[in-house]
BALOBA-1460 file (C-alpha; in Angstrom, 3 decimals):
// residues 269
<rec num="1" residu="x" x="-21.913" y="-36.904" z="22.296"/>
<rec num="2" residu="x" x="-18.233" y="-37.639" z="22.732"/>
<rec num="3" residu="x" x="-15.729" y="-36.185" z="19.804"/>
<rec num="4" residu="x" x="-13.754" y="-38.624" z="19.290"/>
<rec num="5" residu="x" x="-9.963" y="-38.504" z="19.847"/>
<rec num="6" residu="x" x="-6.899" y="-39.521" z="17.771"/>
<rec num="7" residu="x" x="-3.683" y="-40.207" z="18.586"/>
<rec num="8" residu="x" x="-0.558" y="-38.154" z="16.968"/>
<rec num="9" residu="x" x="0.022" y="-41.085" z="14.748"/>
<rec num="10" residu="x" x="-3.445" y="-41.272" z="13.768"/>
<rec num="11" residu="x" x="-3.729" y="-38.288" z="12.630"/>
<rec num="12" residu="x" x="0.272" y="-38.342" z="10.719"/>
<rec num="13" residu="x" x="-1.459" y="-41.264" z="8.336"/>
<rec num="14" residu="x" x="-2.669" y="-38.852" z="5.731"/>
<rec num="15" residu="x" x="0.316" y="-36.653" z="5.709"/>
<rec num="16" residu="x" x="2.177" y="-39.638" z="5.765"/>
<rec num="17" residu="x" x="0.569" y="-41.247" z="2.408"/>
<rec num="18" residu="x" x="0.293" y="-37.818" z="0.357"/>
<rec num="19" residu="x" x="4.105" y="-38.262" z="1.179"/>
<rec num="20" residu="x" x="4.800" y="-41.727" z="-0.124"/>
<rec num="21" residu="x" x="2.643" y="-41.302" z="-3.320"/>
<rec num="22" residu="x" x="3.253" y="-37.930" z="-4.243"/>
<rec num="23" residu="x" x="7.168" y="-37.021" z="-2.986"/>
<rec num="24" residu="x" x="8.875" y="-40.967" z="-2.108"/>
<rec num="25" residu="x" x="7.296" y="-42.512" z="-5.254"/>
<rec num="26" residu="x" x="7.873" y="-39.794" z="-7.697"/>
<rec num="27" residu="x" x="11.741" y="-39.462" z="-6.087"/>
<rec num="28" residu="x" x="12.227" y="-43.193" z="-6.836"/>
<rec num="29" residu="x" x="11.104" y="-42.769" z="-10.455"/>
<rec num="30" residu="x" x="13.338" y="-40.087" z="-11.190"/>
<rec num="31" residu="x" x="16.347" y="-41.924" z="-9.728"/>
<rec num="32" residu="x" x="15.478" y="-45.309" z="-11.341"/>
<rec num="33" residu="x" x="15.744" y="-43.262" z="-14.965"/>
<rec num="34" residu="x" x="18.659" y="-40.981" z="-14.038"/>
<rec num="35" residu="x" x="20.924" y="-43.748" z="-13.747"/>
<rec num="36" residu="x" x="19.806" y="-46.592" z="-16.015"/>
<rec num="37" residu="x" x="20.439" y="-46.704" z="-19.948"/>
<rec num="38" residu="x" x="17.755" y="-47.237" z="-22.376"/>
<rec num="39" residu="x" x="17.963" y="-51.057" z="-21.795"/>
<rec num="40" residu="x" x="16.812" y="-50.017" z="-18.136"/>
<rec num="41" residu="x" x="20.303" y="-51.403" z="-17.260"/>
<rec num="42" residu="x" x="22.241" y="-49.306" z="-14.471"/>
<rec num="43" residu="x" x="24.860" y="-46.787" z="-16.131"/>
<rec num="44" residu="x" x="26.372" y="-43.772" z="-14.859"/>
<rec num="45" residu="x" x="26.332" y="-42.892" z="-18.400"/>
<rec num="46" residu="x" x="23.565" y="-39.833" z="-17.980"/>
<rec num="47" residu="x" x="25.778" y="-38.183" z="-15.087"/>
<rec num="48" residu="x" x="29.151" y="-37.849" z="-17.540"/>
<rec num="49" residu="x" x="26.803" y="-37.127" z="-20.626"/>
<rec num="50" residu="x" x="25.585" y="-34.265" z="-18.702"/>
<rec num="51" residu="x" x="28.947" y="-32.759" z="-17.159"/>
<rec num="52" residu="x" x="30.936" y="-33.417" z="-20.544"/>
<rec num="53" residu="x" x="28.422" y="-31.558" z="-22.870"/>
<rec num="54" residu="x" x="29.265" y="-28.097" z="-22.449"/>
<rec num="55" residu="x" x="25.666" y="-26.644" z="-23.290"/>
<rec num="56" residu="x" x="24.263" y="-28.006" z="-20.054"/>
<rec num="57" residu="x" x="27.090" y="-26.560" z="-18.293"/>
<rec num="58" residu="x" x="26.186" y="-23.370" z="-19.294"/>
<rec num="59" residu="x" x="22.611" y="-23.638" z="-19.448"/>
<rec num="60" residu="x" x="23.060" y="-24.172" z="-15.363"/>
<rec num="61" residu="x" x="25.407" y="-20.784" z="-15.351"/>
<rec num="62" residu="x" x="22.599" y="-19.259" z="-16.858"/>
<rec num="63" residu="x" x="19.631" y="-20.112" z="-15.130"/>
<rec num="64" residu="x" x="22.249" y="-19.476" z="-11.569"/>
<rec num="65" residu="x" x="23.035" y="-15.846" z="-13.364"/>
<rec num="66" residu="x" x="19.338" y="-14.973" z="-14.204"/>
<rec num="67" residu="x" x="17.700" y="-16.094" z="-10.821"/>
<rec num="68" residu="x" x="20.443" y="-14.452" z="-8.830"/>
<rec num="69" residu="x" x="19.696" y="-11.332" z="-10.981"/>
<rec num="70" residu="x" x="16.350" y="-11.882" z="-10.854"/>
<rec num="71" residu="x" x="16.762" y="-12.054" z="-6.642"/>
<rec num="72" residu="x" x="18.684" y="-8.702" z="-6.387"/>
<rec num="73" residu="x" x="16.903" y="-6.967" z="-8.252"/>
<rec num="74" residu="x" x="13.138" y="-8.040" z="-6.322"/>
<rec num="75" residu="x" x="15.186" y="-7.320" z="-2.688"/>
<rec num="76" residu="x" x="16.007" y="-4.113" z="-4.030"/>
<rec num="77" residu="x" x="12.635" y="-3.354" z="-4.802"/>
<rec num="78" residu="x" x="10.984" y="-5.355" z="-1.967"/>
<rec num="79" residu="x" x="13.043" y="-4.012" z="1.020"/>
<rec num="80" residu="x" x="12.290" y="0.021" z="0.822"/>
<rec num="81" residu="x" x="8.548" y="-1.219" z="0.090"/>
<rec num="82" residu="x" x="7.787" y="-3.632" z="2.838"/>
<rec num="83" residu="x" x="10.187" y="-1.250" z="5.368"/>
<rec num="84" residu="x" x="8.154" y="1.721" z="4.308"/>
<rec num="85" residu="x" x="5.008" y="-0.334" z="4.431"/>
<rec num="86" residu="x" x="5.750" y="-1.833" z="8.335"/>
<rec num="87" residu="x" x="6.937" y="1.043" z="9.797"/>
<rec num="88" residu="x" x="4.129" y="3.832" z="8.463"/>
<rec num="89" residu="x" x="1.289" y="4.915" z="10.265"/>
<rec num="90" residu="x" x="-0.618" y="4.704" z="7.353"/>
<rec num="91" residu="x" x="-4.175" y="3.150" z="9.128"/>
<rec num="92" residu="x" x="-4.905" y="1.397" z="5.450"/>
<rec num="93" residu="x" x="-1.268" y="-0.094" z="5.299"/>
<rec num="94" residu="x" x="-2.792" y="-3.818" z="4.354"/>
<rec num="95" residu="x" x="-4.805" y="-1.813" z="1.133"/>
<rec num="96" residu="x" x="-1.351" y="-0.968" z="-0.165"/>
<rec num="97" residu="x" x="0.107" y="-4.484" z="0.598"/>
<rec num="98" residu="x" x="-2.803" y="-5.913" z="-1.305"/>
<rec num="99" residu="x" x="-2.465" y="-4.117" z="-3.983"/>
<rec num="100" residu="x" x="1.038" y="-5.983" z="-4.944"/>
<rec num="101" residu="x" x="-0.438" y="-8.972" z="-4.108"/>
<rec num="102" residu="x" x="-3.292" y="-8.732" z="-6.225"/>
<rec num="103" residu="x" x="-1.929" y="-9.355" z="-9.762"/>
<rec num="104" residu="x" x="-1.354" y="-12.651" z="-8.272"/>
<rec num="105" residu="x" x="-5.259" y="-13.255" z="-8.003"/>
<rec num="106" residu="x" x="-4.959" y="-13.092" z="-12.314"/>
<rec num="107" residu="x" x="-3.809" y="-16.103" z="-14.203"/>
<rec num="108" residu="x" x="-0.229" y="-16.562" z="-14.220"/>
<rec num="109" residu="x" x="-0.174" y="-17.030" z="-18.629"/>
<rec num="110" residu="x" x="-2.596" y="-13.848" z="-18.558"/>
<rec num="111" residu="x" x="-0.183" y="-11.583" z="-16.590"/>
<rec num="112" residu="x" x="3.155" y="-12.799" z="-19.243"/>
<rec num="113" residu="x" x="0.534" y="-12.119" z="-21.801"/>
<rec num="114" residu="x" x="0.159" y="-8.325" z="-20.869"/>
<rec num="115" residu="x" x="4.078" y="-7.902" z="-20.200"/>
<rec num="116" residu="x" x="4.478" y="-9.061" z="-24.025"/>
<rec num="117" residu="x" x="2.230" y="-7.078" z="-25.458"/>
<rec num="118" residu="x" x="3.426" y="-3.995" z="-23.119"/>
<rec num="119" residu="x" x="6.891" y="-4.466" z="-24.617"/>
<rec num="120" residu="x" x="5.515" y="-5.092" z="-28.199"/>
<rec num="121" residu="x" x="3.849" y="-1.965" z="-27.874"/>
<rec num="122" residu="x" x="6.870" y="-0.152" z="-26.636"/>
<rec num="123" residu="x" x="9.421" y="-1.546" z="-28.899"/>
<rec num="124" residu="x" x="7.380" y="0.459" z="-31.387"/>
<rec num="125" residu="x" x="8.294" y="3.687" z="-30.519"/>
<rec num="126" residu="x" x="11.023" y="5.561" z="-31.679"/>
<rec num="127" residu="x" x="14.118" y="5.075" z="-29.853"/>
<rec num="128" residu="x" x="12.712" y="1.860" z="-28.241"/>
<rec num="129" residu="x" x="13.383" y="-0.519" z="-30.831"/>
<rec num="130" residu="x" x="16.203" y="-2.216" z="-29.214"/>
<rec num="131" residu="x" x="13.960" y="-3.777" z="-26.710"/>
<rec num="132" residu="x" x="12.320" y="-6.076" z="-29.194"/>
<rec num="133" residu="x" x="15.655" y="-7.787" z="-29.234"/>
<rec num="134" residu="x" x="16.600" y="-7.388" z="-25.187"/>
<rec num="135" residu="x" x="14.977" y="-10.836" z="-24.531"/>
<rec num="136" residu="x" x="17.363" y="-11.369" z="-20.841"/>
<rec num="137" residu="x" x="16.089" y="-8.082" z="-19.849"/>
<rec num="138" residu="x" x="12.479" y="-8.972" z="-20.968"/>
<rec num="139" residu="x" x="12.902" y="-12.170" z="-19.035"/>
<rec num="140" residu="x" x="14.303" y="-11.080" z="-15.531"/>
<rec num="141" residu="x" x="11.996" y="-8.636" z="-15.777"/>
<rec num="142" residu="x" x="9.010" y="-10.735" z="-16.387"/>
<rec num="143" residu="x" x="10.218" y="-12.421" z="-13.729"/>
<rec num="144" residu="x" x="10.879" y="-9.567" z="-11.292"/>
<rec num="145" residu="x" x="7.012" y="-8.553" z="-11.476"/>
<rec num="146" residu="x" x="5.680" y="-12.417" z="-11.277"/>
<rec num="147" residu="x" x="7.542" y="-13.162" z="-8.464"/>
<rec num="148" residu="x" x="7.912" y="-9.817" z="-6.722"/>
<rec num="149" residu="x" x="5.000" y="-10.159" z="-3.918"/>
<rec num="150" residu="x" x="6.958" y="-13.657" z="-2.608"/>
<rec num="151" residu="x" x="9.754" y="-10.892" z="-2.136"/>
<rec num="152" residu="x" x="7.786" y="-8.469" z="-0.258"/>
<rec num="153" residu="x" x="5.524" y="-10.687" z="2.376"/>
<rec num="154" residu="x" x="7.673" y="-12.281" z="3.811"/>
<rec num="155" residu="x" x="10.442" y="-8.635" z="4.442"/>
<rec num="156" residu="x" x="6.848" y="-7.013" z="5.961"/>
<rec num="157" residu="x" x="5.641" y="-10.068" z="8.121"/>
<rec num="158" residu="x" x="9.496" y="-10.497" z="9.604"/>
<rec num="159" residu="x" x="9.405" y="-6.349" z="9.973"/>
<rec num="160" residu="x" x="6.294" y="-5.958" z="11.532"/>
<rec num="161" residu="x" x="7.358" y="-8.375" z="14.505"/>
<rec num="162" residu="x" x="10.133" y="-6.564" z="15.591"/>
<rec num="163" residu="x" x="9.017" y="-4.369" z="18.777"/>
<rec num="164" residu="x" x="9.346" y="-0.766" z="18.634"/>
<rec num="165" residu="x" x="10.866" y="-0.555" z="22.172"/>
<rec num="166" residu="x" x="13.939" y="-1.437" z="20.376"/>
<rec num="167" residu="x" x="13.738" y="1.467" z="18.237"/>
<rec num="168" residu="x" x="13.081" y="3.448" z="21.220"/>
<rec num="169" residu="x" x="15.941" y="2.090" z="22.889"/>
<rec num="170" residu="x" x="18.173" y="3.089" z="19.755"/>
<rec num="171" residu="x" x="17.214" y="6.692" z="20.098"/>
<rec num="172" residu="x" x="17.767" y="6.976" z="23.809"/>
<rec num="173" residu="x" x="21.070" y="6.096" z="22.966"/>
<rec num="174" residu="x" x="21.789" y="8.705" z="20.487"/>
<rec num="175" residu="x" x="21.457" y="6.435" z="17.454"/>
<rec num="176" residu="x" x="21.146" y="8.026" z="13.913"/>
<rec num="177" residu="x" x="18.436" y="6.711" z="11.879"/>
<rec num="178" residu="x" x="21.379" y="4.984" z="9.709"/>
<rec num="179" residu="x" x="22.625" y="3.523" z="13.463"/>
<rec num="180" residu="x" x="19.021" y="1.965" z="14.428"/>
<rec num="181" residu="x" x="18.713" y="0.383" z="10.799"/>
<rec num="182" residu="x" x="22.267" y="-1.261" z="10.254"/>
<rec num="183" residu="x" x="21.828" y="-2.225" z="14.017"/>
<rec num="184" residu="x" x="18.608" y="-3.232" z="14.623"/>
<rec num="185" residu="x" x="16.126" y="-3.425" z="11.543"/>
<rec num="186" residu="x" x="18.609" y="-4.900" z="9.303"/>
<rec num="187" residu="x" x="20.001" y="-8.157" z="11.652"/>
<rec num="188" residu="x" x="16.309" y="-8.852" z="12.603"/>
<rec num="189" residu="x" x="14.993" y="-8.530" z="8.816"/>
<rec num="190" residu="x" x="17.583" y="-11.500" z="7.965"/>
<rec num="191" residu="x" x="14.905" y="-14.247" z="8.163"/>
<rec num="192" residu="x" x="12.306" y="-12.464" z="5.707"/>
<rec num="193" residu="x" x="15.475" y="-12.037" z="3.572"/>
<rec num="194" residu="x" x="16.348" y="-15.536" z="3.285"/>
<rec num="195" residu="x" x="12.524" y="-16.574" z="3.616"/>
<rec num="196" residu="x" x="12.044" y="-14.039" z="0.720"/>
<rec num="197" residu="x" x="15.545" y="-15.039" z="-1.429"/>
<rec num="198" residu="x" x="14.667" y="-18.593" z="-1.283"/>
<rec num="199" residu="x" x="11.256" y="-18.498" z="-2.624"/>
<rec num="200" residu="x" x="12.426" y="-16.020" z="-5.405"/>
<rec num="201" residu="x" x="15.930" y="-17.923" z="-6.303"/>
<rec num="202" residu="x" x="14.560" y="-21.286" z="-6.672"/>
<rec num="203" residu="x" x="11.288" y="-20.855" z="-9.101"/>
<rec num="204" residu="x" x="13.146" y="-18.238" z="-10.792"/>
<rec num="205" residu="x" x="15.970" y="-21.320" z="-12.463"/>
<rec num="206" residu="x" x="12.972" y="-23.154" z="-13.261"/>
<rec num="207" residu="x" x="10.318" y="-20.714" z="-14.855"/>
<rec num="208" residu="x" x="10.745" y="-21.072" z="-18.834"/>
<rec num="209" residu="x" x="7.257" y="-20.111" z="-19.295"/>
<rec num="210" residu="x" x="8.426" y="-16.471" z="-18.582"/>
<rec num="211" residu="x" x="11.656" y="-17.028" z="-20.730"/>
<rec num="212" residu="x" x="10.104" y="-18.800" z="-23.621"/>
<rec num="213" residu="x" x="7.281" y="-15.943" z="-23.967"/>
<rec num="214" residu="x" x="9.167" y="-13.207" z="-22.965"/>
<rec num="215" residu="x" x="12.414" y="-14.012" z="-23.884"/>
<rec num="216" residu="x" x="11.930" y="-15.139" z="-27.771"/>
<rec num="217" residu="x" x="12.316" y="-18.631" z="-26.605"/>
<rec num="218" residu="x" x="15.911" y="-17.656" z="-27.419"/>
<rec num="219" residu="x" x="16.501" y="-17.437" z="-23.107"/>
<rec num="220" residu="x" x="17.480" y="-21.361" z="-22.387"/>
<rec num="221" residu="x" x="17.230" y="-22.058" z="-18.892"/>
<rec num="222" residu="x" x="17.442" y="-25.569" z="-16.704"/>
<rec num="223" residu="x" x="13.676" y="-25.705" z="-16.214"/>
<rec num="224" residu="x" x="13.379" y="-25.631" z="-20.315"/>
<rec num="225" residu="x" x="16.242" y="-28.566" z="-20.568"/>
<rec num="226" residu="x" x="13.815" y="-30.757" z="-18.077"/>
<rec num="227" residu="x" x="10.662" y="-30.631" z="-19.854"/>
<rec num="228" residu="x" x="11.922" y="-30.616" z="-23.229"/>
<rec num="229" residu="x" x="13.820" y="-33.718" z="-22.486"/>
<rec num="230" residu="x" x="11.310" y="-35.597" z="-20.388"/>
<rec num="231" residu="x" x="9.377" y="-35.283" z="-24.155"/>
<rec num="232" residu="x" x="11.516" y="-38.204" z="-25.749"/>
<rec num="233" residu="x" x="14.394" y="-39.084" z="-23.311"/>
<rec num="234" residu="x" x="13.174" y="-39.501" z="-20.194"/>
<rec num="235" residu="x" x="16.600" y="-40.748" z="-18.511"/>
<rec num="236" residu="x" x="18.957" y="-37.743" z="-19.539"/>
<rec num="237" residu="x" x="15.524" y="-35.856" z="-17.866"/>
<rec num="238" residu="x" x="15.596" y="-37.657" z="-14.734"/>
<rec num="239" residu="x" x="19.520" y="-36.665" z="-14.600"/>
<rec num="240" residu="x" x="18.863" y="-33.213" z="-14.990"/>
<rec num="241" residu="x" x="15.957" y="-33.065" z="-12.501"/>
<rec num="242" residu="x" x="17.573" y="-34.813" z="-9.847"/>
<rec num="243" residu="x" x="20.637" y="-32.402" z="-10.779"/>
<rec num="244" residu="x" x="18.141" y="-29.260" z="-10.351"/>
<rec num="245" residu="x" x="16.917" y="-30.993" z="-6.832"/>
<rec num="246" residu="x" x="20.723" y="-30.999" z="-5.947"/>
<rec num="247" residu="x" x="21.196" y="-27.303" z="-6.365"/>
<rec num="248" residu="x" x="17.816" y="-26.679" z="-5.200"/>
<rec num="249" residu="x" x="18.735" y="-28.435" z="-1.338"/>
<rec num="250" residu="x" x="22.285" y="-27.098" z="-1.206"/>
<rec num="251" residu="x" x="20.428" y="-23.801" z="-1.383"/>
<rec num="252" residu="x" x="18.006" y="-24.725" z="0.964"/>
<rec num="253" residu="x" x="20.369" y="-26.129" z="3.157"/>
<rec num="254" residu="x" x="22.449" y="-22.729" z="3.113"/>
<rec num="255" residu="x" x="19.933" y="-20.135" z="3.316"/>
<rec num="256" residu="x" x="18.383" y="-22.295" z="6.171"/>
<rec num="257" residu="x" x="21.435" y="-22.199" z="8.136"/>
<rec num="258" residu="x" x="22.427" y="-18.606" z="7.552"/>
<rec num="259" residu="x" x="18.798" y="-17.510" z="8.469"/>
<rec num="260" residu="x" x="18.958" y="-19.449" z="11.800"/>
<rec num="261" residu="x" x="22.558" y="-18.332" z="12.461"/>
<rec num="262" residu="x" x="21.787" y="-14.644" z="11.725"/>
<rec num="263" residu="x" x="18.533" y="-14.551" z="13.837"/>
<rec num="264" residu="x" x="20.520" y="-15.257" z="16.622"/>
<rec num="265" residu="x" x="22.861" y="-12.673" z="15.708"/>
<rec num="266" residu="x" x="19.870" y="-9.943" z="16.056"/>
<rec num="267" residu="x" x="18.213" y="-11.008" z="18.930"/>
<rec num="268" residu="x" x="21.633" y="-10.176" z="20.885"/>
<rec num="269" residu="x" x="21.924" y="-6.471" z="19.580"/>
């Protein structure tokens, strides 16, 4: 019995459709709104409502503030672990990396659910009461721990590719341990690190589950504005999402070039 055989574009169909329906369709929605008034006539009128009212503004410079916190702060973390983690002998080095990885098996409400109550419960205590009103700390640091293991794969897959004969080749030449990393580990970790930034940075401007629970719902961020507005003015929320895309490519866009232009880089030390 012959299996039969498609061609490339045969087989590009599906991907093709789930495209048009679920990316093209939706895109052309959210344009049509963002720039058409309530009597669905075209108007640039969302755009200067948007960059006039200075509470956007600022709800953008916060959500840019908290996920760039929130992104320094999981690198920081991430980098020692997944370095530690690729360059160990340890023979059970993939029970440790599971072990960060598995609160991510639990449901996502669940987890912000236990943070809460951790703080609640800590807030309590004598000397700790300052916390129940710390609702930006409370928030990056919900969001630290959700999105900490997006941090970390990414650091030990890039790590654990780079070939030890470089490291080899570092010490024959007298390199200090300090040498071989800022020479070697670091240039050729640069792709995990962007890999790892972008899919910290981006959900972390948009996640106001975390900030509404964590944060007091006093913690405004852009993610908030969108579905708040897409509840009764669907236009102004179109504006703002397709402002949130913006931000989200140019980031895309920058951390995709830098990645590809520091690879490069490495490979030639």
């Amino acid at each position: 019995m012959k299996v039969p055989r498609f061609s490339r574009k045969t087989l590009c169909i599906p991907y093709g459709v789930f495209l048009l329906f679920f990316v093209l369709v939706p895109m052309l929605v959210i344009l049509f709104y963002a720039f058409t008034d309530d009597a669905m006539h075209f108007s640039f009128a969302n755009f200067v409502k948007f960059f006039s009212d200075p509470t956007k503004l600022s709800t953008i410079v916060y959500s840019l503030v908290i996920a760039l916190v929130t992104t320094v702060v999981a690198l920081l973390i991430a980098y020692p672990v997944a370095y530690i983690l690729a360059r160990s002998h340890i023979k059970k080095k993939y029970v440790v990396l599971m072990l960060f990885v598995l609160p991510m098996w639990i449901n996502f409400v669940l987890r912000v659910n236990a943070i809460r109550e951790l703080f609640n419960l800590i807030s309590q205590a004598e000397g700790f009461d300052w916390l129940s009103n710390a609702n930006y700390f409370k928030t990056i640091f919900g969001m630290v721990y959700d999105f900490l293991p997006f941090m970390i794969l990414p650091l030990y897959t890039t790590m654990m590719k780079i070939d030890n004969s470089l490291y080899e080749a570092s010490a024959d030449l007298g390199g200090s341990g300090f040498t071989t990393f800022a020479r070697v580990t670091l240039p050729l970790s640069v792709p995990g690190i962007m890999s790892g930034v972008t899919m910290v940075f981006l959900p972390s401007m948009t996640n106001y589950v975390v900030s509404d629970m964590l944060g007091n719902a006093k913690v405004t961020i852009i993610g908030k504005f969108i579905y708040t507005y897409f509840g009764n003015d669907w236009h102004m929320g179109s504006m703002i999402a397709l402002v949130l895309l913006i931000v989200v490519f140019l980031s895309t866009w920058l951390t995709g070039g830098f990645k590809a232009d520091e690879t490069v880089r490495g490979t030639n030390l």
